[in-house]
Residue frames as qw, qx, qy, qz and C-alpha x, y, z in Angstrom:
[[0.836, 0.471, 0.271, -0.073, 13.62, -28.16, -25.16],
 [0.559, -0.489, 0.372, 0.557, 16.67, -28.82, -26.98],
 [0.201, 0.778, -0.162, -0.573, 17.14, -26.74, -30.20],
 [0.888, 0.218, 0.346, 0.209, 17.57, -29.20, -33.56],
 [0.564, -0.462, 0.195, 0.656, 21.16, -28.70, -34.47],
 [0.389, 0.291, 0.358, 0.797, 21.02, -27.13, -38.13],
 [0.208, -0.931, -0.226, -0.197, 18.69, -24.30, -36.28],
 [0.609, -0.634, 0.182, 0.441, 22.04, -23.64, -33.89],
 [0.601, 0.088, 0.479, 0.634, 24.33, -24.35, -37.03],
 [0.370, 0.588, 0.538, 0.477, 22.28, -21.45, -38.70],
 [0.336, -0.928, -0.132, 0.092, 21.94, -19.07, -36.01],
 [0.486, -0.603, 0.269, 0.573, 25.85, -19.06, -35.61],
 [0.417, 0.342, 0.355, 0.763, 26.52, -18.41, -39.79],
 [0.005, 0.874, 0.364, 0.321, 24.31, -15.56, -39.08],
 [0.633, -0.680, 0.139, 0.344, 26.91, -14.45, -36.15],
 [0.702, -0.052, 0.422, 0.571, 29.14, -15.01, -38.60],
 [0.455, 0.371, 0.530, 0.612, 28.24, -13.10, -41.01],
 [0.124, -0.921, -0.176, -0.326, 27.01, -9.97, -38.89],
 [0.487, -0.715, 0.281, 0.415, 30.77, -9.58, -37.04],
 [0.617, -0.044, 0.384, 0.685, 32.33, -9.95, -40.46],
 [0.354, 0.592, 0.390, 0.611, 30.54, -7.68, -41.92],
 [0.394, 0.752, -0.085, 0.522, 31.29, -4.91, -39.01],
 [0.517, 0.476, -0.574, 0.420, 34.04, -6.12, -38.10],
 [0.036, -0.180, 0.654, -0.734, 33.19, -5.49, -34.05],
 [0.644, -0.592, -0.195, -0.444, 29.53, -6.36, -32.10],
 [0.181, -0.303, 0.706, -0.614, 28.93, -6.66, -28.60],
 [0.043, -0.088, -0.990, 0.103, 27.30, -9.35, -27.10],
 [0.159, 0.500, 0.694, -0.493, 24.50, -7.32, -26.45],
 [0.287, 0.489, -0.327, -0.756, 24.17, -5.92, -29.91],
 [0.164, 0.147, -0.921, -0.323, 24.45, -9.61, -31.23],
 [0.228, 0.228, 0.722, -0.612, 21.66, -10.37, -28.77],
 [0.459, 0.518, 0.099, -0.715, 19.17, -7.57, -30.40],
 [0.400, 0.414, -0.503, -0.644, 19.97, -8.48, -33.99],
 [0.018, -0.162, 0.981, -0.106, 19.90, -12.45, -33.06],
 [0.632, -0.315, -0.256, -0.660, 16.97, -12.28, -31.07],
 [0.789, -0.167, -0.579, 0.122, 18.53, -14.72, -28.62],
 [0.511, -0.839, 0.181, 0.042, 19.65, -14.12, -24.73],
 [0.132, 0.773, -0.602, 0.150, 23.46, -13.01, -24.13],
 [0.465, -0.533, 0.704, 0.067, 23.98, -16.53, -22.58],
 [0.844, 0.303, 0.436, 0.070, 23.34, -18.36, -26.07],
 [0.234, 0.958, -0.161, -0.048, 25.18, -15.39, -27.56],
 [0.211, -0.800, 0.559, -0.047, 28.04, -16.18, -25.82],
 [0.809, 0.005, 0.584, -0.065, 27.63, -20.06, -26.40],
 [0.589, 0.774, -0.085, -0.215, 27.48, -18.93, -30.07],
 [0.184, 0.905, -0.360, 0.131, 30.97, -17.21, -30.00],
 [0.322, -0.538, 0.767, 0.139, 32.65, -19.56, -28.02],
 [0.850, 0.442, 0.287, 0.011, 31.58, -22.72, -30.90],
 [0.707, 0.689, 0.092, 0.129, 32.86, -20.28, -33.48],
 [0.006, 0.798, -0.601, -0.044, 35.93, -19.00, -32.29],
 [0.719, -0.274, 0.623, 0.146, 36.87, -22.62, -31.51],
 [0.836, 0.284, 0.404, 0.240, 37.02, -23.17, -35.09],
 [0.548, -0.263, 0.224, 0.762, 38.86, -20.29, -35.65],
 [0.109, 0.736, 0.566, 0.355, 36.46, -17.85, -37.25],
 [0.022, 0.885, 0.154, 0.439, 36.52, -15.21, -35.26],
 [0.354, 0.216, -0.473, 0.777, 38.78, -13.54, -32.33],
 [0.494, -0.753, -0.435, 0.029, 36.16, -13.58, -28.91],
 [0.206, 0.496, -0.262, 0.802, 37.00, -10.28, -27.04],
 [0.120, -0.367, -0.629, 0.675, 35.89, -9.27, -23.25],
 [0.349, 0.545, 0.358, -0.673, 32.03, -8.08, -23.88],
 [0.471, 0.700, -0.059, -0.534, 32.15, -8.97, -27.70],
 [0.849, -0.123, 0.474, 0.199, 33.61, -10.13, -30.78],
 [0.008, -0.594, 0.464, 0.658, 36.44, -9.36, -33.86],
 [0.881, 0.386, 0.198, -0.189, 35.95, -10.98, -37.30],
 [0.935, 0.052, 0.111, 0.332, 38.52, -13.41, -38.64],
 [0.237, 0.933, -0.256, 0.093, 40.43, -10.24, -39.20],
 [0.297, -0.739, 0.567, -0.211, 43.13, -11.58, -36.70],
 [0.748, -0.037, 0.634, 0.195, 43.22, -15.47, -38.34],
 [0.779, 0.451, 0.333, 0.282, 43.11, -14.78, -42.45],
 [0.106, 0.972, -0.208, 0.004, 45.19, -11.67, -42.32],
 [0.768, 0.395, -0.329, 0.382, 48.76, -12.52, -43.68],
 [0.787, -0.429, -0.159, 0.414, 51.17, -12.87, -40.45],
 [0.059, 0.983, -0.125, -0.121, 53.43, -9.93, -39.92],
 [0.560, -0.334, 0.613, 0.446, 56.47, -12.36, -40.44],
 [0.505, 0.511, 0.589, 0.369, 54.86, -13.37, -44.22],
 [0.315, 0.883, 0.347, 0.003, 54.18, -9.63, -44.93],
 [0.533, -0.782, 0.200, 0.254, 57.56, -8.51, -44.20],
 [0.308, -0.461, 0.609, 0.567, 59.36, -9.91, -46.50],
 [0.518, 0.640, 0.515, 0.240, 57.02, -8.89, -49.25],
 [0.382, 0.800, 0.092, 0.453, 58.50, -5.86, -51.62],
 [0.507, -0.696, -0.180, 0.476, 61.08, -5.24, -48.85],
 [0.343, -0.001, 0.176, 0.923, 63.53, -3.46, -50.86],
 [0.125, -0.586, -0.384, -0.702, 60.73, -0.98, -52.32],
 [0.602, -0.641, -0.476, 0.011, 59.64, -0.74, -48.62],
 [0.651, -0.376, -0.097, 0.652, 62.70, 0.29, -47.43],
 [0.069, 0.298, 0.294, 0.905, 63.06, 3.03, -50.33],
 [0.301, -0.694, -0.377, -0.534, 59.85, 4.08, -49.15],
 [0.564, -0.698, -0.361, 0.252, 60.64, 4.34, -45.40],
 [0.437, -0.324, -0.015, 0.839, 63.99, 6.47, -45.94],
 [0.046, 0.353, 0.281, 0.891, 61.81, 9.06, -48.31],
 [0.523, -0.745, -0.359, -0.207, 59.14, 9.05, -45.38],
 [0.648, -0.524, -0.435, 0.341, 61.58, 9.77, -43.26],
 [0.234, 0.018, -0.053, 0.971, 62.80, 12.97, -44.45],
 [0.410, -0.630, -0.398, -0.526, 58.65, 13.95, -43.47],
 [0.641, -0.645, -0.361, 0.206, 59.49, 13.28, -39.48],
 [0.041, 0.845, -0.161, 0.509, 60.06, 16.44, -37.87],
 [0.363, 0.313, -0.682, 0.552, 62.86, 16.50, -35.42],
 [0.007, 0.065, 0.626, -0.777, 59.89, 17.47, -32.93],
 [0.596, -0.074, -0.190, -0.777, 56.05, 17.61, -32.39],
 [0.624, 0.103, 0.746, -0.209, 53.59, 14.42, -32.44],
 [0.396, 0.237, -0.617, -0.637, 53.68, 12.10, -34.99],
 [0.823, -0.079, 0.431, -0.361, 51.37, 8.51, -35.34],
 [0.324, 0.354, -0.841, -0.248, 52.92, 5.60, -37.11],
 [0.790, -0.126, 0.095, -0.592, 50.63, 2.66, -37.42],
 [0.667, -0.366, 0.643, 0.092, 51.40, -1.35, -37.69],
 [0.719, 0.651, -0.151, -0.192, 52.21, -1.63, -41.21],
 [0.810, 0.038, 0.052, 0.582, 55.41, -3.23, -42.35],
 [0.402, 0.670, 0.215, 0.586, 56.36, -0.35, -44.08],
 [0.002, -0.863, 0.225, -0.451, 56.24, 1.91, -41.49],
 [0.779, -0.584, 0.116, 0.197, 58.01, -0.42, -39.23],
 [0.717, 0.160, 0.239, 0.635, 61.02, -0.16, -41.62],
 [0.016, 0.823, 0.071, 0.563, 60.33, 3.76, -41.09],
 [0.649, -0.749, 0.132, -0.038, 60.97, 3.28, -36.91],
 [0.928, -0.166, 0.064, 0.328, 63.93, 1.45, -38.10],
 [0.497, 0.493, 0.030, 0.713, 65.52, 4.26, -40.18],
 [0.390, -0.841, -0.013, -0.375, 64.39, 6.63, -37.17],
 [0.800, -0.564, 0.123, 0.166, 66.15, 4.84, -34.47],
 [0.806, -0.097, 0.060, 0.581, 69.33, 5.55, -36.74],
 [0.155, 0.833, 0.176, 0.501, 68.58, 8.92, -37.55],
 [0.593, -0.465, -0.466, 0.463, 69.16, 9.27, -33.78],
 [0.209, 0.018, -0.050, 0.976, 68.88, 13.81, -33.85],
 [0.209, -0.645, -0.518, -0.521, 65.46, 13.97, -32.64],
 [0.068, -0.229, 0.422, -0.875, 64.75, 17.34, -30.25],
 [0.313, 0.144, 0.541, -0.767, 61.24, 16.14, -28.05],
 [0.497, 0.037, -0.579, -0.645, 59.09, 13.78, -30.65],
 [0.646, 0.067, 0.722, -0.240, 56.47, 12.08, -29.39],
 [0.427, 0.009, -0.778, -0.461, 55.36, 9.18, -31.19],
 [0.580, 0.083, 0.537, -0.607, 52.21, 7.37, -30.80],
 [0.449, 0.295, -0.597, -0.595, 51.39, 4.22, -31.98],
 [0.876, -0.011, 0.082, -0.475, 48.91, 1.31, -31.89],
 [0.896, 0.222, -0.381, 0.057, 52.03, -1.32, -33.25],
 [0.919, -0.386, 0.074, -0.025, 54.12, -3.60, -31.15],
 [0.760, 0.201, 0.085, 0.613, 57.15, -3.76, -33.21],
 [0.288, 0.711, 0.100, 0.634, 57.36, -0.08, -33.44],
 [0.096, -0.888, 0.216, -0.394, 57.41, 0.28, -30.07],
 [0.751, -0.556, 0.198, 0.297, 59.82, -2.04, -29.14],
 [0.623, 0.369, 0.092, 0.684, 62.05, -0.42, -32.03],
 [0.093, 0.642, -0.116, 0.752, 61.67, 3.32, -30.69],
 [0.653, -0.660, -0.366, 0.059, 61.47, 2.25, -26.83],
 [0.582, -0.712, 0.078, 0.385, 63.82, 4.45, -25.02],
 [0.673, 0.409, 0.203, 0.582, 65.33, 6.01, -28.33],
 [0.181, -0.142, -0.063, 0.971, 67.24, 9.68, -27.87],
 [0.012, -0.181, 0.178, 0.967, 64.64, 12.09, -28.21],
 [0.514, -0.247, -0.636, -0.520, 61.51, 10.30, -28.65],
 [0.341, -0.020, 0.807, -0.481, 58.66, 9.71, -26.09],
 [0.346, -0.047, -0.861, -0.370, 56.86, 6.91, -26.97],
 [0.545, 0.044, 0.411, -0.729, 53.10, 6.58, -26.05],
 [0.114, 0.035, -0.889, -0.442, 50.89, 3.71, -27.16],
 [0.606, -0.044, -0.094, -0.788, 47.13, 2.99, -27.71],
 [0.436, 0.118, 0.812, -0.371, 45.31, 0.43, -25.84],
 [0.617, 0.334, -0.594, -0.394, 43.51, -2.32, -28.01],
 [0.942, 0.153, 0.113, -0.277, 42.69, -5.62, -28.61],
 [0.376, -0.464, 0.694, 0.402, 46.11, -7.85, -29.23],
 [0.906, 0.398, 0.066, -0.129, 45.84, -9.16, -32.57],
 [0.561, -0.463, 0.555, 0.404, 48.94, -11.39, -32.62],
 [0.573, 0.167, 0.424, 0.681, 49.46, -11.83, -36.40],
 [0.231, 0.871, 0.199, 0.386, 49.33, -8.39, -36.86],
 [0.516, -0.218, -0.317, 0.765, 51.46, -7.56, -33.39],
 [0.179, -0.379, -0.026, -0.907, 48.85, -4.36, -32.98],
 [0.092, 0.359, 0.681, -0.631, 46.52, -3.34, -30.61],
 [0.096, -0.025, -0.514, -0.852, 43.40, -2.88, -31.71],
 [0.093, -0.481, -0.871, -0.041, 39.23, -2.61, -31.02],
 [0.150, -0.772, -0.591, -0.180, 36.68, -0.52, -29.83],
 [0.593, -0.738, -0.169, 0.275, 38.49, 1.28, -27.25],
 [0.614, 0.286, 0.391, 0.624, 41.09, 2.22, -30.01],
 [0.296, 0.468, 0.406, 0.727, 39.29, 5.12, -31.18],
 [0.379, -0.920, -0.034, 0.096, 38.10, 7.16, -27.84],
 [0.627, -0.587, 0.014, 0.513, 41.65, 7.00, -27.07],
 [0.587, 0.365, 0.208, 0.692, 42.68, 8.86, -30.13],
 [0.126, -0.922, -0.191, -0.311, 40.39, 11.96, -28.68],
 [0.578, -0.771, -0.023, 0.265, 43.34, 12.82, -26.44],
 [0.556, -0.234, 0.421, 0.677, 45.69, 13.40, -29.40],
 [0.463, 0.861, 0.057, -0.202, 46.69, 15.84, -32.41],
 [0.815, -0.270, 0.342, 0.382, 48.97, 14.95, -34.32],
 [0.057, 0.782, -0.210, -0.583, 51.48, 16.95, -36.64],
 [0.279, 0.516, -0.717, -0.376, 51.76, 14.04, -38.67],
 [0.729, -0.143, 0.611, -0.273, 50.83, 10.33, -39.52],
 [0.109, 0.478, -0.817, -0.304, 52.23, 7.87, -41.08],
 [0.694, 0.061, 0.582, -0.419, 49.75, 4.57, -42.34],
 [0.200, -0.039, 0.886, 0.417, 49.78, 1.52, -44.45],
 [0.662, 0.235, -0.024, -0.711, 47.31, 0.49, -47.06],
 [0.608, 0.078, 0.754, 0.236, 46.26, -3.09, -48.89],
 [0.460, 0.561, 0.591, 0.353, 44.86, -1.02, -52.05],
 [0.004, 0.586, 0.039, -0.809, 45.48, 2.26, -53.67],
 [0.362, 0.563, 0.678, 0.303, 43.06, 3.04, -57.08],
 [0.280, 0.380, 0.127, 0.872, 41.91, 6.06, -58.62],
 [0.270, -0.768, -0.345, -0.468, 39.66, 6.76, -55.81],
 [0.415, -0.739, 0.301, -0.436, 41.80, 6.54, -52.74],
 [0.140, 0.348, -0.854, 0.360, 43.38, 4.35, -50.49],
 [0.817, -0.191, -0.293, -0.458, 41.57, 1.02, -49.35],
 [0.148, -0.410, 0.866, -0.247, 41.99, -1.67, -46.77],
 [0.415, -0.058, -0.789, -0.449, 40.26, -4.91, -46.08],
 [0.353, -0.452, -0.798, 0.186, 38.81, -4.78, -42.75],
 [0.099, -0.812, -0.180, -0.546, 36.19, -2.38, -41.74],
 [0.728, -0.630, -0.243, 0.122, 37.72, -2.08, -38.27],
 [0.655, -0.240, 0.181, 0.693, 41.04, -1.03, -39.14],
 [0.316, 0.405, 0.423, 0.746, 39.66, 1.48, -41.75],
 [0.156, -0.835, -0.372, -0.374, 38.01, 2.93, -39.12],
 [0.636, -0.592, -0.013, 0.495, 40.60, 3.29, -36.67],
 [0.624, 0.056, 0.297, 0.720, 42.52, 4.65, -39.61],
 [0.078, -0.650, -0.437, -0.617, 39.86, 7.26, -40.60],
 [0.523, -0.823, -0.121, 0.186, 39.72, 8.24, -36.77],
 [0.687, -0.376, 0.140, 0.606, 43.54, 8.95, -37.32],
 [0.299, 0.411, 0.447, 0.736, 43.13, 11.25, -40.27],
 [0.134, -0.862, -0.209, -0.443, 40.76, 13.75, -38.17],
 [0.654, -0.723, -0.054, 0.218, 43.31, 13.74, -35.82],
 [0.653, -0.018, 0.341, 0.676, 46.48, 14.67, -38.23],
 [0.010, -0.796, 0.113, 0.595, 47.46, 17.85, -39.73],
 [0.438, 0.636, -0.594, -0.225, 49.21, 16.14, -42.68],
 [0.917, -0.061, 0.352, -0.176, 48.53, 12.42, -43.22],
 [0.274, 0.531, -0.772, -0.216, 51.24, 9.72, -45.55],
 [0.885, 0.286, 0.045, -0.364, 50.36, 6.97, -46.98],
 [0.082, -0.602, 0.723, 0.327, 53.50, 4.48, -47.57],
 [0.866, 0.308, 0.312, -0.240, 52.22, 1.90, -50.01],
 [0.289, -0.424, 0.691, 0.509, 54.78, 0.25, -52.26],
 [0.421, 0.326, -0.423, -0.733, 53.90, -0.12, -56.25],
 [0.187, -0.136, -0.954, -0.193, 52.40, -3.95, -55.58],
 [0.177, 0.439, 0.641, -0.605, 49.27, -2.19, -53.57],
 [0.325, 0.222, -0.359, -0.846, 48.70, -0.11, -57.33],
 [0.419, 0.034, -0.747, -0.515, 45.10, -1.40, -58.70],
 [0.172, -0.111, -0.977, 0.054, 44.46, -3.63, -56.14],
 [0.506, -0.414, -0.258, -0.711, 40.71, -3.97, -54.54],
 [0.239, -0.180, -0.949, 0.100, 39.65, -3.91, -51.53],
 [0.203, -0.543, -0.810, 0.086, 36.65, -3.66, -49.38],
 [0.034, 0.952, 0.283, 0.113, 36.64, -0.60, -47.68],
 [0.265, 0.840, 0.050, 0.470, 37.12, 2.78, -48.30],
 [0.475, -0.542, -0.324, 0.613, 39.58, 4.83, -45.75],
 [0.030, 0.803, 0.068, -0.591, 40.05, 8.02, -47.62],
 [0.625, 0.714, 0.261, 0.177, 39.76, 9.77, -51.19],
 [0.563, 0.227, 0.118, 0.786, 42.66, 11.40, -52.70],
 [0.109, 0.645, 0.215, 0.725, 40.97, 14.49, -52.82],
 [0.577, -0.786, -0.198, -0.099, 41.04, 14.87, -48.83],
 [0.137, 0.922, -0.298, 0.207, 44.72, 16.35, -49.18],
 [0.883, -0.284, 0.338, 0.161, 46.19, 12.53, -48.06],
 [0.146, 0.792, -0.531, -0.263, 49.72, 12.56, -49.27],
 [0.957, 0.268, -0.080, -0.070, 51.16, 9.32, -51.02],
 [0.077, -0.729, 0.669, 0.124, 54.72, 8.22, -50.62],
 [0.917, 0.114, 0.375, 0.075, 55.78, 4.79, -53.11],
 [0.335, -0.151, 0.731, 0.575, 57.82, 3.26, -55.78],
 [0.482, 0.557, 0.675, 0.040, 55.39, 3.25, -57.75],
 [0.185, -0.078, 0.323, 0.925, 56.63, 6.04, -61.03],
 [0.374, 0.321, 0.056, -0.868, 54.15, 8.96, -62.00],
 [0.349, 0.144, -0.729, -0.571, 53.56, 6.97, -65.08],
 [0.232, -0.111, -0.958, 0.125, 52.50, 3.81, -63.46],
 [0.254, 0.452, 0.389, -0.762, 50.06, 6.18, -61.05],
 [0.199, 0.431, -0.064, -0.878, 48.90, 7.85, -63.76],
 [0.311, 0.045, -0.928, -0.202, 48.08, 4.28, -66.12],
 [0.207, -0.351, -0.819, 0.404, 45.89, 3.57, -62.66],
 [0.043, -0.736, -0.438, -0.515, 44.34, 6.93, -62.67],
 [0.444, -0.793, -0.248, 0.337, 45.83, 8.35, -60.01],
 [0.427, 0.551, 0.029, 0.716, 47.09, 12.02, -60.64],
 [0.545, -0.719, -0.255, 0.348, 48.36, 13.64, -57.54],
 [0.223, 0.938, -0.175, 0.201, 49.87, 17.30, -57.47],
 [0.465, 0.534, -0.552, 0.440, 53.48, 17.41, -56.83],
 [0.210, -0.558, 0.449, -0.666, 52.83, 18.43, -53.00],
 [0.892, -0.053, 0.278, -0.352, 50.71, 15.15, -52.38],
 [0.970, 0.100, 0.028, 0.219, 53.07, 12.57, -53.84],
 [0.547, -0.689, 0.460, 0.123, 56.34, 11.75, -52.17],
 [0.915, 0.105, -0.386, -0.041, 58.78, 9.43, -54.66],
 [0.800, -0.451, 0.395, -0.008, 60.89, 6.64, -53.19],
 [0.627, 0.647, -0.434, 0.012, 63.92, 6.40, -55.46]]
């Protein structure tokens, strides 16, 4: 019996609207919540990706994270200068040696860039999840360069998905270096619950965590939460005490980095 199309049409907003809201299901999760067998599931998903909604993965599916997310060209050449200030005061944080993580922000890609000229590291590994970064520190002096397996999301040039966060369990890291889209007086924020959780995996893996967030992230809102100030995350921006401090954010000396 064939199914009368705004029943179909409704079934798939509902898809919709249980992968956006976190951020990852398997087919056989979508199934349960659906109520429908994995081969209408899949029928679903392949509809809605076609229209560009969502990013269809092997056994599952991403939410639009990887179409409405600003292109890593477009983000790039937001607040570069202030970026840049922020990458060369992050970089007096990389130790000459140890493990550090550096994630796919802009920001810290303009951190790999001042690295690769720093060129006097003794046995750093890096480990990271971004594309650019590691074709900027491939085969640099003194760095070995390890990446996490993932999910391509081309405008973002990262790996990224489910698999993401097991793979962190094989690391500790003496450092880590990560973007944000919002810093307020509670903490540091992003917009996709998927990335905030990869990011939040990366914090229980880090000795001493950095934020690089340039002074146009102050204020902003978003969705969710990656970590509160008061979990001993360090800050490193343009953004002047004042300005912070206007925003409510009041960070001891040791926790905020500036970027002059």
């Amino acid at each position: 019996m064939r199914v009368p199309l705004h029943i179909v049409e409704h079934r798939r907003e509902r898809l919709r609207d249980l992968i956006r809201t976190d951020g990852f299901l398997a087919v056989a999760e979508i199934s349960r919540r659906l109520g429908v067998s994995t081969v209408t599931v899949r029928r679903d998903l392949a509809a809605v990706a076609a229209r560009g909604q969502l990013t269809r993965t092997r056994g599952g599916a991403f939410a639009d994270y990887n179409t409405t997310f600003a292109s890593l060209g477009q983000r790039a050449q937001w607040a570069r200068t202030a970026k840049d200030r922020i990458a060369r005061a992050a970089l007096a944080q990389i130790p000459r040696s140890g493990v550090v993580f550096l994630d796919a922000g802009t920001t810290v890609q303009s951190l790999a860039r001042h690295m690769l000229r720093r060129r006097s590291f003794a046995g750093l590994t890096v480990v990271t999840n971004s594309l650019p970064v590691a074709s900027i520190l491939g085969g640099a002096r003194g760095i070995e360069l390890h990446m996490l397996g993932g999910i391509f999301l081309h405008r973002q040039a990262m790996l990224l998905g489910p698999q993401s966060v097991p793979a962190l369990a094989d690391w500790k890291f003496d450092a880590a270096f990560l973007g944000g889209e919002g810093m307020d007086v509670e903490g540091v924020t992003n917009s996709h619950a998927n990335l905030a959780a990869f990011q939040q995996a990366v914090l229980l893996r880090s000795s001493q965590t950095f934020f690089c967030m340039d002074g146009t992230k102050l204020g902003r809102a978003t969705p969710y939460r990656v970590t509160a100030w008061t979990q001993g995350v360090a800050l490193i921006s343009d953004a002047p005490r004042s300005a912070l401090a206007a925003a409510g954010i009041t960070l001891p000396a040791g926790q905020l980095v500036p970027a002059r």
